[in-house]
C-alpha positions as CSV (number, residue, x, y, z in Angstrom):
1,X,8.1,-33.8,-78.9
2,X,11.1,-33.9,-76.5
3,X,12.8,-30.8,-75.1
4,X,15.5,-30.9,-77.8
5,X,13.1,-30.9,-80.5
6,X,11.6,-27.8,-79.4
7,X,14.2,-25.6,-79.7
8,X,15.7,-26.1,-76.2
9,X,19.2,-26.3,-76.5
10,X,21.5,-29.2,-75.1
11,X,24.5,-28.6,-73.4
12,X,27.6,-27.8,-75.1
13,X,29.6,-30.8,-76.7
14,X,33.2,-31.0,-75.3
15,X,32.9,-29.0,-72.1
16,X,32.5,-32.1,-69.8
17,X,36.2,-31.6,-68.2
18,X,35.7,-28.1,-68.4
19,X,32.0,-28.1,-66.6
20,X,33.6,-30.3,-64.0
21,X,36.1,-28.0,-62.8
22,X,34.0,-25.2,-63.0
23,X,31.7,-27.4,-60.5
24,X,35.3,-27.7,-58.3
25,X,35.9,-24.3,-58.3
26,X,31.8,-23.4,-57.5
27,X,32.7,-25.4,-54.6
28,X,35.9,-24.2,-53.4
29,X,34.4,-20.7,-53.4
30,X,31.8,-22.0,-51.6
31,X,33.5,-23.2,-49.2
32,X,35.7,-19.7,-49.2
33,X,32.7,-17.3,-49.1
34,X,31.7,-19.5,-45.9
35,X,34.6,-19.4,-44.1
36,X,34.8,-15.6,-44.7
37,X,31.2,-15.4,-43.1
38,X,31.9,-17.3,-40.2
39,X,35.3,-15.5,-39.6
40,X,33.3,-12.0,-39.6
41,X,30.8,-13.3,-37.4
42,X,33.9,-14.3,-34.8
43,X,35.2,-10.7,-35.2
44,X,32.0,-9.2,-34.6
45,X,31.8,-5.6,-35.6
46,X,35.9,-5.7,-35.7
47,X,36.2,-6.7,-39.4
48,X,33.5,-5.6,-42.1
49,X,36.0,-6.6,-44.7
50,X,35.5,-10.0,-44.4
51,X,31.3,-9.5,-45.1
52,X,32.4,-8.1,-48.1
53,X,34.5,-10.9,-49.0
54,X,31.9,-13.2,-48.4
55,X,29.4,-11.5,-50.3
56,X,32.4,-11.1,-53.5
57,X,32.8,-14.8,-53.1
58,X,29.0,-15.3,-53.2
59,X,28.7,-13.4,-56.5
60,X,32.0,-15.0,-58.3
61,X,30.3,-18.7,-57.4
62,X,26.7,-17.6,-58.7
63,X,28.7,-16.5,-61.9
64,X,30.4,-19.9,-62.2
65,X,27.0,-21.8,-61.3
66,X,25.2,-19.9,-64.6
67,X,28.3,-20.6,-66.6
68,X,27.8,-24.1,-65.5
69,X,23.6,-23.9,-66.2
70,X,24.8,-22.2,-69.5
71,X,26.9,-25.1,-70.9
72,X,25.1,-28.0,-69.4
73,X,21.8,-26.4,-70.7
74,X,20.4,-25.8,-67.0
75,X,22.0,-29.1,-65.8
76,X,24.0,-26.9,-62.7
77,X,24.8,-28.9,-59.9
């Protein structure tokens, strides 16, 4: 029996654009959250903020990754 049959669900019809940008945007905070991290590690003890950034950025990417697993049915890049 495949996956489907068994109850497992398949991703969401229609959200193909909408899973793509939310890819893009998984990305871009990527790239954000390490450019926070790498800025803070220049400033040394001189600017905690930007840790926490990083670490706000983290959280808002893993967010958009499960949205992504959620409607691609675990398919998150």
């Amino acid at each position: 029996m495949s996956a489907a049959g068994a109850g497992a669900p398949g991703p969401v019809p229609g959200t193909d654009d909408l899973v793509g940008r939310l890819a893009a945007a998984a990305e871009e905070l990527a790239d954000m959250a390490l450019d926070r991290l790498q800025r803070a590690l220049d400033a040394g003890d001189g600017a905690p903020h930007l840790a926490v950034e990083e670490r706000r950025l983290t959280r808002a990417r893993r967010s958009v990754e499960r949205a992504i697993g959620i409607l691609g049915a675990g398919d998150a890049p």
